[in-house]
C-alpha positions in Angstrom: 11.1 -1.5 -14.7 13.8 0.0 -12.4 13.0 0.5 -9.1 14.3 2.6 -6.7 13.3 3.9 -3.0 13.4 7.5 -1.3 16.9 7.7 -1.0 17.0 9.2 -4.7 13.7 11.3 -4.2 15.7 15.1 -3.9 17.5 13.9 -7.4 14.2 12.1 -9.3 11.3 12.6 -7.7 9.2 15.8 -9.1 8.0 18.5 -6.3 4.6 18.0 -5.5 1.9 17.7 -7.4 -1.1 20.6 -7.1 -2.9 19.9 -3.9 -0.8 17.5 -2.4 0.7 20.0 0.7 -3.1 20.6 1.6 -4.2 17.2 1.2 -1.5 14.5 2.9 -4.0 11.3 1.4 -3.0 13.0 -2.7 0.9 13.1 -1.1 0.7 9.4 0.0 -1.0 8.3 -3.3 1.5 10.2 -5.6 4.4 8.6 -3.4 4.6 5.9 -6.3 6.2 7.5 -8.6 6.2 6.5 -12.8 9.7 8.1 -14.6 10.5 8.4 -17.9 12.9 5.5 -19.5 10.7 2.4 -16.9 12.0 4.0 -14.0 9.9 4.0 -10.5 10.2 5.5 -7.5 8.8 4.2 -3.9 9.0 6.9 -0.9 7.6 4.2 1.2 9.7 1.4 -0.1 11.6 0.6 2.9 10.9 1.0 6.4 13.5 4.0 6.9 11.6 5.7 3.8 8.3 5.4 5.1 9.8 6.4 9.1 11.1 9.7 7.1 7.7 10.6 4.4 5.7 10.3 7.7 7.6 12.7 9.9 8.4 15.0 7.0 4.7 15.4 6.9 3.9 15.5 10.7 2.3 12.2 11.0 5.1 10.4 13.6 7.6 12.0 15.9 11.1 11.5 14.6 13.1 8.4 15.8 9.5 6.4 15.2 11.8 3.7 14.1 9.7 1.7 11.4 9.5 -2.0 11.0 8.5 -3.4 7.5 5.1 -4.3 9.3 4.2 -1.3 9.4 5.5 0.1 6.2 3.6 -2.2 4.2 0.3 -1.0 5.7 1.2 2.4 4.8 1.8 1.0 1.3 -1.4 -0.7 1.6 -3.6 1.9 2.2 -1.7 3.9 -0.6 -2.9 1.3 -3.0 -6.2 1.7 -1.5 -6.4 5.4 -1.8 -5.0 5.5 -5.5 -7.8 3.1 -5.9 -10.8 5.8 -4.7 -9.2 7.8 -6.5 -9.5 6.4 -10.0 -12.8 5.7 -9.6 -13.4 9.3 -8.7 -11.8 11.0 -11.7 -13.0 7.9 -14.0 -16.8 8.3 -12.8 -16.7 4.7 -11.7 -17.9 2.7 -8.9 -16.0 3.1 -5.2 -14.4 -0.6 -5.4 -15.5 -2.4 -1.9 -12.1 -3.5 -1.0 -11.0 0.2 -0.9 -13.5 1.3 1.3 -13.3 -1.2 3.1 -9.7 -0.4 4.4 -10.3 3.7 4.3 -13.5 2.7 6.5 -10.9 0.2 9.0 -8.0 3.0 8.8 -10.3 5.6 10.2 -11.9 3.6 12.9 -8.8 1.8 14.6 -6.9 4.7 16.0 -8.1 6.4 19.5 -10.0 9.1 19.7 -9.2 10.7 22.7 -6.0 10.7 24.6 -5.7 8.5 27.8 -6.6 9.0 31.5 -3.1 8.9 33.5 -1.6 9.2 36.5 2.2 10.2 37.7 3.1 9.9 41.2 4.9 13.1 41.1 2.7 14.9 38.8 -0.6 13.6 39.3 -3.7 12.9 36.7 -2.9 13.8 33.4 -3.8 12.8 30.0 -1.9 11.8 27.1 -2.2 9.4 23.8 0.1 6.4 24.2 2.9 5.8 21.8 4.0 2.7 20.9 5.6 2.2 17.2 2.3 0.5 15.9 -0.2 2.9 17.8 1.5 5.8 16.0 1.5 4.1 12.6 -2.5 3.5 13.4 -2.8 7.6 14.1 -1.1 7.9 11.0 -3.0 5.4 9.4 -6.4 7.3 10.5 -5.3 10.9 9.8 -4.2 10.0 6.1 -7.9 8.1 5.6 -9.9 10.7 7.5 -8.0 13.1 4.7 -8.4 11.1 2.3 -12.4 10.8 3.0 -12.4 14.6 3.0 -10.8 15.3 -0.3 -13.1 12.5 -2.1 -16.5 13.8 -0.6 -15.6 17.7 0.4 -15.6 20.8 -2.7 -11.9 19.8 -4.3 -13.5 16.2 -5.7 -14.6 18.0 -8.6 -11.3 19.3 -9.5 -9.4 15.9 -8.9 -7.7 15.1 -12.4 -5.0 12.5 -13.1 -2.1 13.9 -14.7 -2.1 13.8 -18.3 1.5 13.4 -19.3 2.8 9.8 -19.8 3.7 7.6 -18.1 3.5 9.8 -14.8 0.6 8.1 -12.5 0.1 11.1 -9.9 -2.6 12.5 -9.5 -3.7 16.5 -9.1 -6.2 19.2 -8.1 -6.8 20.4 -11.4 -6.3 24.8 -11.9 -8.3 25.6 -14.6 -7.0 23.8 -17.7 -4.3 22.6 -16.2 -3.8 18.9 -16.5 -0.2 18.3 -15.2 0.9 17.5 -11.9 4.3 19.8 -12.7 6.2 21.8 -15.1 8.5 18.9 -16.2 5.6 16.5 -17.1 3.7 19.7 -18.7 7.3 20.4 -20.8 6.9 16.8 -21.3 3.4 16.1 -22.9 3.9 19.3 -24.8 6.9 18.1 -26.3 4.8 14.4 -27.3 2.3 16.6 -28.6 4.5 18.6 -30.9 6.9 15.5 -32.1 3.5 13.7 -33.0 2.5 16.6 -35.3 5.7 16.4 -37.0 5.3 12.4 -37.6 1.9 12.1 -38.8 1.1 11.4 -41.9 -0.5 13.9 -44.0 -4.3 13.8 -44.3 -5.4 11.5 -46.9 -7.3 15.0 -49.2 -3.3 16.3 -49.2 -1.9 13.3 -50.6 0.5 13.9 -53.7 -0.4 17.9 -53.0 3.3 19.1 -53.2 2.5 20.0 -56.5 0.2 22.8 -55.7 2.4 24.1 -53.2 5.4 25.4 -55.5 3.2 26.8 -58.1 3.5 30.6 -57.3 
């Protein structure tokens, strides 16, 4: 399998998949991207592509300045999240493990910003931000999301998408199965090719016959 990192994203990564602007937790597990031909893409597959997926969405001021530490959390709770989610759309048990870290995400950020005083300026407050305390708000928003979409009125339309080998996942728009129009264009096209191929039902064997008498 060929990987490759966000650098290539505007040239191979699809737009995203239904649902994913309102819900940043479907964004960060669709950042894992399956391609046609064993290709795969990682948004958050180094440092400076994680720094940039979280401050495109809002979730870090720019410069942030990622370290690898922190990128691999991000990654980590990815896996974690893709994890809830298959259980969801396969009707399966929540795995621990997954709820686990969702459950540790949500609780290790602040909840309030801090008491502070300037000598010029007086009391004020304000939420610290040190590199790993604004990975840990980012950490929190993208579980709290994540515990909203899997619980709130959109878990019933969460659908994985249905065209191989793509791995994202979807809120689902009526019959709608496909997280865009290239992997629709693409299952459609699997679909057709494998009508062409199959072998004739086993009643029609030897039946050419009957179809030039006219």
């Amino acid at each position: 399998m060929r990987f490759m990192t966000g650098s290539v994203r505007d040239e191979q990564a699809p737009p995203p998949a239904p649902g994913a602007e309102q819900h940043p937790a479907l964004d960060l597990a669709n950042s894992a991207v399956a391609l046609p031909g064993g290709q795969f893409i990682d948004l958050l597959g180094t440092p400076a592509a994680a720094d940039r997926w979280l401050v495109e969405r809002g979730l870090a001021p720019a410069g942030t300045d990622l370290q690898e530490t922190c990128a691999a959390r991000l990654r980590s709770l990815r896996e974690e999240v893709r994890s809830l989610l298959a259980s969801r759309v396969g009707g399966h048990p929540a795995p621990a493990a997954a709820l686990t870290a969702v459950n540790d995400a949500l609780t290790r950020a602040p909840a309030a910003a801090l008491l502070h005083w300037h000598p010029e300026h007086g009391l004020y407050r304000a939420a610290s931000h040190p590199t790993t305390q604004i990975v840990e708000h980012a950490l929190a928003a993208l579980a709290a999301d994540a515990a909203d979409l899997l619980t709130g009125p959109d878990a019933d339309r969460l659908t994985a998408c249905g065209s191989t080998p793509c791995n994202r996942y979807l809120l689902r728009h009526g019959r709608r199965h496909w997280c865009s129009t290239r992997c629709g264009d693409r299952a459609r096209a699997a679909r057709a090719y494998a009508r062409r191929t199959a072998p004739p039902p086993a009643g029609r064997a030897g039946g050419g016959v009957a179809d030039t008498g006219s």
